[in-house]
C-alpha positions in Angstrom: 92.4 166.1 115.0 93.5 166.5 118.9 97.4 166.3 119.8 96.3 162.5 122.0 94.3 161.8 118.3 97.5 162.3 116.4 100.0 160.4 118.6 97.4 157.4 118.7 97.3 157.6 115.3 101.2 157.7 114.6 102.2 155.2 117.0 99.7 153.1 114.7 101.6 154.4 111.6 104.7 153.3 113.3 104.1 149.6 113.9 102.6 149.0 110.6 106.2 150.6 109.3 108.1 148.1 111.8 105.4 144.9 110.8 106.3 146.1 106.8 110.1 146.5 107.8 110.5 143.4 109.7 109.2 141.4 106.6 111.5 143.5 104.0 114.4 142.5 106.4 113.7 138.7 106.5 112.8 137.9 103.1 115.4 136.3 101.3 117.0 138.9 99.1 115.5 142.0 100.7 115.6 145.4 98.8 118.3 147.8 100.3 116.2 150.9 98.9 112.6 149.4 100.8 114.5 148.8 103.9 116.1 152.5 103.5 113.0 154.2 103.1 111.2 152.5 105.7 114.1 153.2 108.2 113.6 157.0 106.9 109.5 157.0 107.2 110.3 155.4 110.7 112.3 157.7 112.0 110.3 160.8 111.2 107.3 159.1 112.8 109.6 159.0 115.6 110.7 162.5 115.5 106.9 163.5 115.5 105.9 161.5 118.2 108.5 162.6 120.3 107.8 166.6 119.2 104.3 165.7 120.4 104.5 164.4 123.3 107.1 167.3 124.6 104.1 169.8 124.3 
């Protein structure tokens, strides 16, 4: 898989985390531990990308 291949496919990653997130967050009663691991799985998508994307 090429670098661009990768990033394409972690920005994807990445909005399907925030679409998943966004409807933990506004349910009623929303599970601390979903929203925490989400938040986490974002964030090293994140990291990635922006590891990537220096090169």
């Amino acid at each position: 898989m090429s670098t661009v291949e990768r990033i394409e496919s972690l920005k994807f990653k990445h909005a399907q985390i925030d679409q998943r997130l966004h409807s933990e967050a506004t349910r009623p009663m929303p599970d601390e531990a979903v929203l925490h691991a989400l938040k986490k799985q974002k964030l090293q998508i994140k990291d990635e990308l922006h590891t990537l994307q220096e090169r």
